[in-house]
C-alpha positions as CSV (number, residue, x, y, z in Angstrom):
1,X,15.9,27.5,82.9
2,X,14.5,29.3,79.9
3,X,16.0,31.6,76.9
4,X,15.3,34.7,79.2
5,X,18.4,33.9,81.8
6,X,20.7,34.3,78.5
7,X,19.5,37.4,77.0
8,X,22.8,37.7,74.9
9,X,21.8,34.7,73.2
10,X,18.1,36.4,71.9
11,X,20.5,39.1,70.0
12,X,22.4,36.2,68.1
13,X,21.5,36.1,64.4
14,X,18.9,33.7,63.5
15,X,21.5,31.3,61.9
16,X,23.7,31.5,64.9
17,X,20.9,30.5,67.4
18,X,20.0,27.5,65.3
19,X,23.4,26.0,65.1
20,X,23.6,26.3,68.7
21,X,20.2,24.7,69.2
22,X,21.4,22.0,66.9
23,X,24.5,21.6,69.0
24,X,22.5,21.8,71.7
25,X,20.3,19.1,70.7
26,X,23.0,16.6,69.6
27,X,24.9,17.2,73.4
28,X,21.4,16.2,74.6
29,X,20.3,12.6,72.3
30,X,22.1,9.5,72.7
31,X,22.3,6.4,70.1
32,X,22.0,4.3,73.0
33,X,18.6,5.2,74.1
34,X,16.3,2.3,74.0
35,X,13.7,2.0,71.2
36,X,10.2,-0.1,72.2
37,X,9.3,-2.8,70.4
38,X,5.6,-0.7,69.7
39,X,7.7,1.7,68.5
40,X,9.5,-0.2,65.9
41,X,6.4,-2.9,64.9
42,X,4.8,0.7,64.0
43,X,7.8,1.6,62.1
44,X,8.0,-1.3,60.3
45,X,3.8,-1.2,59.6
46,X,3.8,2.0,57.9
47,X,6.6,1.2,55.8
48,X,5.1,-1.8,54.7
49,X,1.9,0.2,53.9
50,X,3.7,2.5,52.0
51,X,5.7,-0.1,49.9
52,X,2.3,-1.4,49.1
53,X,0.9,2.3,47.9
54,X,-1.5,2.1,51.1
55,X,-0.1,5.7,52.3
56,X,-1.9,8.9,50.9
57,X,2.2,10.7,50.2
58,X,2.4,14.2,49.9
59,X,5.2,16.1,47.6
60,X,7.4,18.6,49.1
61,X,5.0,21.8,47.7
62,X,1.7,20.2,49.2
63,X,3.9,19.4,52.5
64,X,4.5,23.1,52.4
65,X,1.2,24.2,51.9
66,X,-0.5,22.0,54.5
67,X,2.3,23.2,57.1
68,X,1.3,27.3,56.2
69,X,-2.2,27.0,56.0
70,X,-2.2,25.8,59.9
């Protein structure tokens, strides 16, 4: 099932389609789902590299840039 079986949702304002995505989204995650152990040990790596000053940050306006110039 894609977007194109509910056409009336394309002519939605942008705003409108986003809350329902978000909606949408939130009916679809669950706080219960399982997070691996590699998942958090990496977690808990980079943090500890950043609380170090290991991790190159970035500032909102270079975030930005980076994203647009892709």
């Amino acid at each position: 099932m894609t977007l194109a079986n509910f056409p009336e949702l394309k002519r939605l304002p942008r705003r409108v389609r986003l809350k329902i995505a978000e909606e949408l989204w939130d009916s679809a995650v669950s706080d219960d789902l399982p997070v691996p152990a590699s998942h958090k040990k990496l977690i808990r790596d980079r943090r500890a590299a950043y609380t170090r000053g290991e991790l190159k940050t970035l500032t909102m306006d270079e975030l930005k840039k980076s994203i647009w110039r892709r």
